[in-house]
N, C-alpha and C positions, 0 to 999 in steps of 0.2 A: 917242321914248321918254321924252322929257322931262314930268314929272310923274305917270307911273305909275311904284307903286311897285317896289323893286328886291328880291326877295331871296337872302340869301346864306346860306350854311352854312358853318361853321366846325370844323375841327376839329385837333387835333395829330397832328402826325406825325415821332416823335423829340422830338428841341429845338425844332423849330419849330410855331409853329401854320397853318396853310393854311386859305385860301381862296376859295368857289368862285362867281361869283353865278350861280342859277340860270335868269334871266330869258336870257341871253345864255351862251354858251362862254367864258368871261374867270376866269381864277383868277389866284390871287397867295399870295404866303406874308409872314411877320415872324417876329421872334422871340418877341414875344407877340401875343395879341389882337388888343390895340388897333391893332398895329404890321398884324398882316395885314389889316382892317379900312382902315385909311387907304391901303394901297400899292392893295388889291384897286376899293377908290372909284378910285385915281386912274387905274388899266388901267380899268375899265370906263368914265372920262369921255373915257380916249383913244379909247379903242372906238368910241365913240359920237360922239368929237369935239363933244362938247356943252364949252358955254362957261360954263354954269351949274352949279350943282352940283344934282344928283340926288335927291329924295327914295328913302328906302330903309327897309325893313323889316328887322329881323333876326329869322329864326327860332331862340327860346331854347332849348330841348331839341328838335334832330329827331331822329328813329326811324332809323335804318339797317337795315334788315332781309336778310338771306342766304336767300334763294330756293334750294332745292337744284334742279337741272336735273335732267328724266331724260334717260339718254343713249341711251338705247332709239331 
């Protein structure tokens, strides 16, 4: 995984902000940002047990979109 890029999505939830990286199942939270940013890097280099650190992309405004289901 080492040298492709990572990306993550962020968002709040309460007081906290969370986040999630998409490339892998790994999320993390902080109390800000930058705080869930740094813990969220540090679970996915555990993840991954990489020794180096990770290049990553952030995505700056994603779209969340609500699909309605029919239950038909």
């Amino acid at each position: 995984m080492s040298g492709a890029p990572l990306y993550y999505i962020i968002w709040q939830e309460g007081k906290f902000y969370v986040s999630q990286c998409l490339n892998v199942d790994v999320s993390s939270f902080g109390n800000t940002r930058q705080e869930a940013i740094n813990n969220l890097n540090e679970a996915v280099a555990l993840y991954g047990e990489e020794k180096e650190p990770m290049q990553h992309e952030m995505i700056e405004h994603p779209e969340i979109i609500s699909v309605p289901q029919d239950n038909a």
